[in-house]
Steps between C-alpha positions, in 0.01 A plus 500: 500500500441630142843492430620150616358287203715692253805547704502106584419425139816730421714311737369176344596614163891644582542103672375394111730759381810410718435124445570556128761688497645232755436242236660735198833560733537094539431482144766721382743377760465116298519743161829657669654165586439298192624778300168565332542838549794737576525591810742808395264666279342784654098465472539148667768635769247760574173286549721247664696757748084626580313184544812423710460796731127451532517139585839396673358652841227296535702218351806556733321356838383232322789355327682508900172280582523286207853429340547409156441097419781360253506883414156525440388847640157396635435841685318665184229195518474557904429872419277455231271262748541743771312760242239249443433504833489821574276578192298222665440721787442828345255298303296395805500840659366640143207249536464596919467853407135650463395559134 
């Protein structure tokens, strides 16, 4: 029982951590395709090939749920709101568990 609070608080705090770097790879994705950035230099292609690997599983199902609007890829914003919740749960156990 001791160990619970800090595991869930752990888990709480990676679904914080994955929901920002979810929010960095959409960023640099707009960066990419206004040509903010280049794409071809090799810190950016090597955050961007990362962030992709970390978050294109997750985003895969969703984008066959949820197809892009007028080419607007709306699966990042489902995902993000499916972390909420989830946080939202791991929350209310964290409060449910004995002190």
């Amino acid at each position: 029982m001791i160990i619970l609070g800090p595991l869930f608080n752990v888990v709480y705090d990676l679904l914080g951590l994955y929901k920002f770097c979810l929010v960095i790879y959409v960023v640099l994705g707009l960066l990419e395709s206004f040509n903010i950035i280049n794409k071809y230099n090799t810190a950016v292609y090597t955050v961007h090939n990362f962030l992709q690997s970390i978050t294109e599983p997750a985003l895969g199902p969703i984008r066959r749920v949820i197809p892009p609007i007028s080419g607007w890829d709306l699966s990042p914003m489902a995902l993000i709101f499916i972390i909420y919740f989830f946080q939202g749960v791991v929350l209310e156990i964290i409060k449910k568990l004995p002190s």
